[in-house]
N, C-alpha and C positions, 0 to 999 in steps of 0.2 A: 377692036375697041370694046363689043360688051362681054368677048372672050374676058380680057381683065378686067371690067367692071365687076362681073360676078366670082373673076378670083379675089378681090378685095373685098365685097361681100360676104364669102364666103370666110377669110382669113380674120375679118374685123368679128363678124358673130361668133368663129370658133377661139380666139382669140379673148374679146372682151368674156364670152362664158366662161371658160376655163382659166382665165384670168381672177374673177370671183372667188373659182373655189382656193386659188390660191394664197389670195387676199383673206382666207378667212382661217386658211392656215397659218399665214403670219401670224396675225391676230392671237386666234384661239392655240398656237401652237400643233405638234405634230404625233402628240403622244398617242392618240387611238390610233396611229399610222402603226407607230412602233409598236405598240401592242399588238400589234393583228402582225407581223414580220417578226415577234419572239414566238408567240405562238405555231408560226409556219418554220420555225427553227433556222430562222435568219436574222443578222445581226440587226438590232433595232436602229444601229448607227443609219441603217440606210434609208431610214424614215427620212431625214432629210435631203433628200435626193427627189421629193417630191417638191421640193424649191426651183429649181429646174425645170421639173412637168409641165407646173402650175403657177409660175411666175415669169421666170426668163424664157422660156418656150412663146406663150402666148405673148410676150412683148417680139417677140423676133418676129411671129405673125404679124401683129397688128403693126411693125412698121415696112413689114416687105424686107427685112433683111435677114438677111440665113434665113430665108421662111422655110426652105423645104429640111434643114436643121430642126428648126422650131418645128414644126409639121412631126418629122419623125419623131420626134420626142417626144410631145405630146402622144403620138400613137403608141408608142412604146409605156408613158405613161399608163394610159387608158387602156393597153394590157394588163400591165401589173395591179392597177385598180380591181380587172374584172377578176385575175385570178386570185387574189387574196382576199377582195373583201365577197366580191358575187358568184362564187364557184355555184354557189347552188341553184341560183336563178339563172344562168347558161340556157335551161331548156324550158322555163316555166311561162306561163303568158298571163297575163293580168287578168282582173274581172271581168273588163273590157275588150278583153281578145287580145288585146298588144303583147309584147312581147315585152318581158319582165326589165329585162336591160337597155330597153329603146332608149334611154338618153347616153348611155353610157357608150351604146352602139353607134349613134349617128354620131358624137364626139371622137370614136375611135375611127371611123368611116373618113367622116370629112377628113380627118389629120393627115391618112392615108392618103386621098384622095389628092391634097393639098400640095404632099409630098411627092406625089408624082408629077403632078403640071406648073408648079411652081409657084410664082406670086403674084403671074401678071405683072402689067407696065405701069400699074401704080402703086409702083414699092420702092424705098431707098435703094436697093440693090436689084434691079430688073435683072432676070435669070436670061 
């Protein structure tokens, strides 16, 4: 029982997060997406592919169903995040000692994490 309570905790925080950044790409659109995938010499078409990441991913989280779908996707998102937009902070630590991509990391971590033990029994679709 708190086996799945903390994977629904866990699904519902990475979820509603990464849910946000997605909601602000509806919004504001995806063109500094696309701009940063012309400049890496990739077609900017697949700037919208980040609809997926950060939309339908974290809905599949936050209801338990395909979570471990949703999960990899998001991981796989939060790769192509880190290596297109933060190549160069990879190795670098903050003023504070942290480690320059700590949110980008525990988003890419959990999703992994996610993806492997599934959604727990409080999900439309229990694994």
């Amino acid at each position: 029982m708190t086996d799945s309570l903390g994977k629904l905790i866990l699904r519902i925080t990475l979820g509603v997060l990464i849910l946000l950044h997605g909601i602000n790409k509806v919004i504001t659109g995806v063109d500094p997406i696309a701009g940063a995938l012309g400049e890496a010499g990739l077609p900017s078409a697949l700037a919208y592919l980040v609809y997926i990441g950060e939309v339908l991913a974290p809905l599949l989280l936050i209801l338990g169903l395909w979570a471990r779908i949703g999960a990899t996707l998001i991981a796989i998102n939060m790769v192509v995040a880190i290596l297109l937009v933060h190549p160069g902070e990879l190795g670098q630590l903050t003023q504070n000692g942290g480690w320059a991509l700590e949110l980008q990391g525990m988003f890419l971590f959990a999703a992994i994490a996610l993806a492997l033990t599934g959604p727990g029994r409080f999900a439309v679709a229990y694994d």
